[in-house]
C-alpha positions in Angstrom: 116.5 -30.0 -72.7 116.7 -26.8 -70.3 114.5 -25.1 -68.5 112.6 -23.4 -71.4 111.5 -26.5 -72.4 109.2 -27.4 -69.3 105.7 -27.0 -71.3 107.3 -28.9 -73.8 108.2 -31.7 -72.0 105.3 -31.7 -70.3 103.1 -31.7 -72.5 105.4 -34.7 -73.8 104.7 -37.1 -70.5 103.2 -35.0 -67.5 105.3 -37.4 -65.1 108.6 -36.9 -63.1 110.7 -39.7 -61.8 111.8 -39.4 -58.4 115.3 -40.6 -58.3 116.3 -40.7 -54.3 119.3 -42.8 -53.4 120.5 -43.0 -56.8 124.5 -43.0 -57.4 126.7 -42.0 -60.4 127.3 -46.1 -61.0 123.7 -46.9 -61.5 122.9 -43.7 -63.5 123.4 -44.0 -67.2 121.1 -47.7 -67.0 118.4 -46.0 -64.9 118.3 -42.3 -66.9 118.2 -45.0 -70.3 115.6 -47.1 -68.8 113.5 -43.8 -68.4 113.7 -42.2 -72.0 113.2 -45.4 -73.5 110.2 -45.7 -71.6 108.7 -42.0 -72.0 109.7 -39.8 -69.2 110.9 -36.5 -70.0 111.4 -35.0 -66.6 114.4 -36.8 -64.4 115.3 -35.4 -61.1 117.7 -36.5 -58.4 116.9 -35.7 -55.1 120.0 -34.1 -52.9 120.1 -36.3 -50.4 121.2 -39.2 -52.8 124.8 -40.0 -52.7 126.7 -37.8 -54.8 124.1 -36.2 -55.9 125.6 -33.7 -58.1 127.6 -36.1 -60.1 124.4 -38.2 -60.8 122.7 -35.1 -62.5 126.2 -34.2 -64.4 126.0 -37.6 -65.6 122.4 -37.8 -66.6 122.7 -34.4 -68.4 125.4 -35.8 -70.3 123.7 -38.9 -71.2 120.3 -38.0 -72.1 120.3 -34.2 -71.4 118.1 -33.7 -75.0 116.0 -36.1 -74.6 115.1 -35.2 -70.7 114.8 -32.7 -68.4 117.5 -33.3 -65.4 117.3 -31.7 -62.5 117.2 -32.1 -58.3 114.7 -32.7 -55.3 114.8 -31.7 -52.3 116.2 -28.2 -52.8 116.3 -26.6 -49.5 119.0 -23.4 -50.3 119.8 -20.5 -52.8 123.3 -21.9 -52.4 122.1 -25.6 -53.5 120.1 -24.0 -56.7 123.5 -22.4 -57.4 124.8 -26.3 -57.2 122.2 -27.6 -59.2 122.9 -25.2 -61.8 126.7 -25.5 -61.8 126.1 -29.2 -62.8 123.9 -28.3 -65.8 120.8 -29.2 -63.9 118.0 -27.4 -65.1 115.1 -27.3 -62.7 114.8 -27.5 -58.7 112.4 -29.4 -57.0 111.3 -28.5 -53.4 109.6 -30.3 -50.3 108.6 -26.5 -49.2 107.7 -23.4 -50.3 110.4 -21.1 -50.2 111.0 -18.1 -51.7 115.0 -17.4 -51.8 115.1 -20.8 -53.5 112.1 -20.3 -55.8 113.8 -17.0 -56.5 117.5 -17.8 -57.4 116.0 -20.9 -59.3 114.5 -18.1 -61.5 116.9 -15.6 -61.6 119.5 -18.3 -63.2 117.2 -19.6 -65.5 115.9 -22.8 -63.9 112.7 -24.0 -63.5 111.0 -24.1 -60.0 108.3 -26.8 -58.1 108.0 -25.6 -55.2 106.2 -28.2 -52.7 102.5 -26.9 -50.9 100.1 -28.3 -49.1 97.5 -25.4 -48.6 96.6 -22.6 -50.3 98.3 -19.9 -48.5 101.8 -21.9 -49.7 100.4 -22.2 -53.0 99.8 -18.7 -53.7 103.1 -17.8 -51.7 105.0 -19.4 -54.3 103.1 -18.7 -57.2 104.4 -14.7 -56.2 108.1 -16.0 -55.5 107.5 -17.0 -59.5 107.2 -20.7 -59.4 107.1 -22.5 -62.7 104.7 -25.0 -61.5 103.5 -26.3 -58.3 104.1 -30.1 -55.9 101.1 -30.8 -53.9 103.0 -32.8 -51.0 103.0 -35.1 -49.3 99.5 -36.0 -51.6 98.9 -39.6 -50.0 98.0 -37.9 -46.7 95.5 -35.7 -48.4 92.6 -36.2 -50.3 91.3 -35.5 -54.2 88.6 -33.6 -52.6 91.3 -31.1 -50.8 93.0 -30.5 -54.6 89.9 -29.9 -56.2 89.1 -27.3 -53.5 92.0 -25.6 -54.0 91.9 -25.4 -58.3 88.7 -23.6 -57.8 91.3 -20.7 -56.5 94.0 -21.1 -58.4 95.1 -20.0 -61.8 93.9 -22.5 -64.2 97.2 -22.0 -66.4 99.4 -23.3 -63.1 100.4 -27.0 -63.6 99.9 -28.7 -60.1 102.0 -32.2 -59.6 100.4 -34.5 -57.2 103.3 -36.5 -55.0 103.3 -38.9 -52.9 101.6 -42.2 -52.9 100.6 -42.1 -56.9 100.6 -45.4 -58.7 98.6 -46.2 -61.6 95.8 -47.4 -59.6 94.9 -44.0 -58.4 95.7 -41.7 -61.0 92.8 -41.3 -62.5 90.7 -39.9 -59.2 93.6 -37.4 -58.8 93.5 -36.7 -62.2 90.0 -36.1 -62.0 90.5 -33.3 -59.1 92.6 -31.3 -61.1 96.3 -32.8 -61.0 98.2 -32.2 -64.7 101.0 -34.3 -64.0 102.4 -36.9 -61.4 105.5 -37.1 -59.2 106.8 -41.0 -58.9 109.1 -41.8 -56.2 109.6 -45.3 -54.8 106.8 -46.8 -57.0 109.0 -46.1 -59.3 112.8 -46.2 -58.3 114.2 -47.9 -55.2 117.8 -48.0 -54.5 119.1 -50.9 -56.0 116.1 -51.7 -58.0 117.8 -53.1 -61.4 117.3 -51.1 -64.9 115.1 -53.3 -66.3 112.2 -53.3 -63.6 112.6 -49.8 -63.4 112.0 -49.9 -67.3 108.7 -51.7 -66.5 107.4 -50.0 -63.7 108.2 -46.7 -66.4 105.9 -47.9 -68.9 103.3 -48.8 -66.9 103.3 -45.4 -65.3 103.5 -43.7 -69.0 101.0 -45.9 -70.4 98.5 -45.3 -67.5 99.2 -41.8 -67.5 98.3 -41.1 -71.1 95.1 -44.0 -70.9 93.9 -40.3 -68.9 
């Protein structure tokens, strides 16, 4: 899948998985153990050992089944990495607007990361392709909710940070379309077959909305 098929995937399961820490060995089991379980939307932060190669992999392995692309995106010159590896979307802790910007101009999707509105707005204009309220466990439903009164209705927000099935449903609620699932998720290590059952549960609770 590439990065014209965002809506599509989606629309397919509003979730990404969080991959930090993952290397090229435990790759093909853990991007399997996703698919099978729903996910659509794969990334591999860049501060995970080799990084690149884990994303080459993955878009290898299930590239049209899933969306693979990278975290923690901090440069234009990274984005250029990304997409050199066949990754197809860049995922930011930040707001900024080179990255948002080269992410575009090659093609790639963008999720930018905000916290208030002026950095939601900022890289709505830099052309963002959807936005990452982070970090969302140190803020509350009540602040999102705020903040989709103001925004374009049409702009998928992600909530990150902290989500687990228990409390989807209240940021749900607040206006989040989709979720970003980190270590409740994936930990380094953590063997293919959990990762397969923490993945279900989060799909299942996810569509129970």
């Amino acid at each position: 899948m590439g990065a014209g098929d965002f809506e599509a995937a989606f629309a397919a399961c509003p979730l990404v998985a969080i991959l930090r820490g993952l290397t090229p060995q435990e790759a093909p089991a853990i991007g399997d153990a996703l698919v099978e379980a729903g996910f659509t939307m794969i990334e591999v932060p860049l501060n995970s050992p080799d990084p690149l190669r884990s994303i080459a992999i993955l878009v290898e392995r299930i590239g049209e089944r899933a969306m693979i692309g990278a975290g923690t995106v901090l440069t234009a010159q990274q984005v250029r990495e990304v997409h050199a590896a066949q990754g197809c979307f860049i995922v930011a802790p930040n707001s900024d607007a080179a990255v948002i910007g080269e992410a575009r101009s090659l093609g790639m999707g963008a999720m930018p990361g905000y916290y208030t509105a002026t950095e939601a707005f900022a890289a709505l204009s830099a052309g963002a392709t959807a936005l990452k309220l982070f970090p969302a466990d140190s803020a509350q439903p009540a602040m999102l909710k705020a903040q989709r009164a103001v925004l374009p209705r049409e702009v998928k927000v992600l909530a990150v940070g902290g989500i687990d099935p228990d409390n989807m449903a209240q940021w749900r609620a607040a206006g989040a379309d989709g979720f970003g699932l980190g270590s409740n998720l994936y930990k380094p290590g953590r063997a293919a077959e959990e990762v397969y059952e923490a993945a279900v549960a989060m799909v299942a609770a996810v569509r129970r909305l």
